[in-house]
N, C-alpha and C positions, 0 to 999 in steps of 0.2 A: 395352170391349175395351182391353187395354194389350199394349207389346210392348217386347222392345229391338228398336231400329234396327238394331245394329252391335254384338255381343259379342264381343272381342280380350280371350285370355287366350295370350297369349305368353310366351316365353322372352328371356332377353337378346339384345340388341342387334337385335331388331327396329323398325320405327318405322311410324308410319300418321299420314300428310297428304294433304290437299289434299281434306277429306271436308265433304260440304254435306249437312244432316239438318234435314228439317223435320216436327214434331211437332203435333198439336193444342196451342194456348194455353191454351185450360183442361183439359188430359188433368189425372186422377188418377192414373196409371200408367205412360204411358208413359218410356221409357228413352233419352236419344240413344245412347253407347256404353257397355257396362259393361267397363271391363277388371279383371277376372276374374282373379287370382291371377295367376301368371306375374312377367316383371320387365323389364317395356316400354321401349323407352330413349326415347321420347320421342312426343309425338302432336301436330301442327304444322300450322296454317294449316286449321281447322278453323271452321265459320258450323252452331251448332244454336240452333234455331228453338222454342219449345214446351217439351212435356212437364214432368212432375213432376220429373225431374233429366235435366240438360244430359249429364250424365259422372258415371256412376258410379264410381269406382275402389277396388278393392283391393291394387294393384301392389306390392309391395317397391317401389321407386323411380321417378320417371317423371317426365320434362321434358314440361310442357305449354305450347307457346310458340303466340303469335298465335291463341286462341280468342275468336272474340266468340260470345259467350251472349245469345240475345235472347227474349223472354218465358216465359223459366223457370222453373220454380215455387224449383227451386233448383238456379243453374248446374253445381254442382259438388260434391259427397258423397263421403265414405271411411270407412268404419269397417274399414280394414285397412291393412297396407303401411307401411313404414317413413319415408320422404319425398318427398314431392313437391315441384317446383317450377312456380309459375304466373308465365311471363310474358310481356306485354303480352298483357293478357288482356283483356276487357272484358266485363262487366255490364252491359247494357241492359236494363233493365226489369225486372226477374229477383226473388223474395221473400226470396232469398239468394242471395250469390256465391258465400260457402263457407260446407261445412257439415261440421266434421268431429267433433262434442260427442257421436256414439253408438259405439259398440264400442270397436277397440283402433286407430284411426288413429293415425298416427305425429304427426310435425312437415309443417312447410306454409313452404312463401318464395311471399308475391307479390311479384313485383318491375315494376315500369316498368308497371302497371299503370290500370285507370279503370273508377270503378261510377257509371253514371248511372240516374237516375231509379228506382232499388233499392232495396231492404233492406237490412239487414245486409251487412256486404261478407265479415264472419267471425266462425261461430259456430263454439265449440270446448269442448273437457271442462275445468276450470280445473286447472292443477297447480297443485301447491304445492314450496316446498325440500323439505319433510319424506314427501311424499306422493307418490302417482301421477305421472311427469315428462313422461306423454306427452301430445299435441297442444300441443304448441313452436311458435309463431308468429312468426316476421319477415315484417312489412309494410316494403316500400323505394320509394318514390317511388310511389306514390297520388293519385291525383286523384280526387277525393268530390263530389257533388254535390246532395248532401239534407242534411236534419235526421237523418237516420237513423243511429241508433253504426253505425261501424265494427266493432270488435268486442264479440262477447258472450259471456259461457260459455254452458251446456247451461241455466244458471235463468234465461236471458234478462237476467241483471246483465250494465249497460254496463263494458265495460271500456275501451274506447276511444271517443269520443265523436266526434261529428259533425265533421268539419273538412276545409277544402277540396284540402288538402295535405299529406300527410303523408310527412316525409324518412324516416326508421326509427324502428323501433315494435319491440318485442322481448317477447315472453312467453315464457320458458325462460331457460337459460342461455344465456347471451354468449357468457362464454368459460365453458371447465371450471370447475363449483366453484362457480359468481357467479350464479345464480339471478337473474330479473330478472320481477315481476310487473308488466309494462307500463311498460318505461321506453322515451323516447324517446332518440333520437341524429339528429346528422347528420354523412352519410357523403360524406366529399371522395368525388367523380368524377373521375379522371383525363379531359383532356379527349381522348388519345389513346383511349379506351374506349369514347368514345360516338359516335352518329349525330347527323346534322345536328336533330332532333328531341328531344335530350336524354337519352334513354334509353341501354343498354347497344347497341353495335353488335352485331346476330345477320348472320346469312347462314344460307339456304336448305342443308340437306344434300342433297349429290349423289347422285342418280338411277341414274344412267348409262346411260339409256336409249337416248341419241343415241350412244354407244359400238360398234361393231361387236368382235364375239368375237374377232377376232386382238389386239383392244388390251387384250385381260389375260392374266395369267400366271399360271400356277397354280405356285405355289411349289414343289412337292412335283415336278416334273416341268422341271426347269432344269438342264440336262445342265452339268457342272463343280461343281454346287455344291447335295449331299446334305440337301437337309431330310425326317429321319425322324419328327417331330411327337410323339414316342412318349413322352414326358413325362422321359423319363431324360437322352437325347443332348442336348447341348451343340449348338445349331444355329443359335447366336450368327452365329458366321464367314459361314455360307451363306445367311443372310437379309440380312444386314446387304449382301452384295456383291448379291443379286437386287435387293433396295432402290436400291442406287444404278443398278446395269445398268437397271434399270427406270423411272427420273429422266431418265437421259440420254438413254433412246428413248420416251421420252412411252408408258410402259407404264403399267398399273393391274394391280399385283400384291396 
């Protein structure tokens, strides 16, 4: 028997955290979440356990921060969707971290990242300047822990090899124009950017579950100041003034 867990095919600006999925360890089939077309704004603080793939994803775009993946056959798959980012992500055990070498996957960021005792940490379709440009790879601060490459294309050729740290790593263009088959860089960190841990400082997005209903405002209903939403009117003036009227009485508009 196989199954998904959890199938999230959303629209913009929705998000789903604080989600625990445990899977058989040798499943052939099973799914922790697939998100499913749609364009997720992000999946967060998230422990899957098992199955044949951690996160399926096809999304247009989607922030995956704080996933740890533990014995996955392969944490993480895309063969759609334009880009993703992974970060502080973690690979525990897993036969792949990423795997995005089949259909029309986009580009990939791991950032602030750690694959222990893994596989492959990223397998991908190879571009070329002249050819196919999709599956674009930046790795940014990486901790590795095996003999195992980092990354691979789709013929299992190493393209990054075994290494315990790795500052940036690039497959795609850099900047416009400049094509980069696996060069490396290192990328100053402001130290205003980061946590006491080294990585980029995140924060939790707000709930506002401990909120009670008189502390928001619904814009559309703020007597002095007209917002008609109707894509034509000019409702600059009358948002901007609910915006601050709403700062000074600790509202959520």
């Amino acid at each position: 028997m196989s199954l998904v867990a959890l199938q999230w095919g959303v629209a913009q600006g929705c998000a789903l955290g604080n989600v625990r999925i445990i899977m058989p360890d040798n499943s052939n089939g099973h799914i922790g979440i697939f998100l499913q077309a749609g364009s997720t704004i992000a999946v967060t603080d998230t422990y899957i356990q098992g199955g044949v793939i951690g996160i399926q994803n096809t999304n247009q775009q989607c922030n995956f921060k704080n996933i740890y993946f533990k014995n996955c056959r392969t944490a993480y798959a895309s063969n759609g969707g334009f880009t993703a980012l992974l970060q502080k992500v973690t690979f525990d055990t897993c036969g792949f971290g990423i795997d995005i070498s089949g259909g029309n996957a986009g580009n990939v960021v791991l950032l602030d990242s750690t694959s222990t005792n893994s596989g492959a940490t990223i397998k991908f379709r190879e571009s070329s300047p002249v050819g196919n440009r999709n599956n674009q790879v930046v790795i940014q601060n990486l901790k590795h822990d095996t003999t195992n490459p980092i990354a691979i294309n789709q013929d299992n050729a190493v393209k990054l090899a075994a290494a315990s740290v790795i500052d940036t790593w690039v497959w795609g263009n850099a900047v416009p124009g400049q094509f980069q088959s696996g060069t490396s860089y290192v990328t100053p960190r402001p130290a205003a950017l980061l946590a006491s841990d080294g990585t980029f400082f995140t924060k939790d997005a707000p709930t506002y579950a401990n909120y009670d209903l008189d502390q928001f405002i619904n814009v559309k209903s703020v007597p002095g100041f007209p917002v008609n939403g109707d894509g034509s009117t000019d409702d600059f003036a009358s948002l901007n003034a609910i915006l601050q009227q709403a700062a000074q009485n600790c509202k959520i508009a």
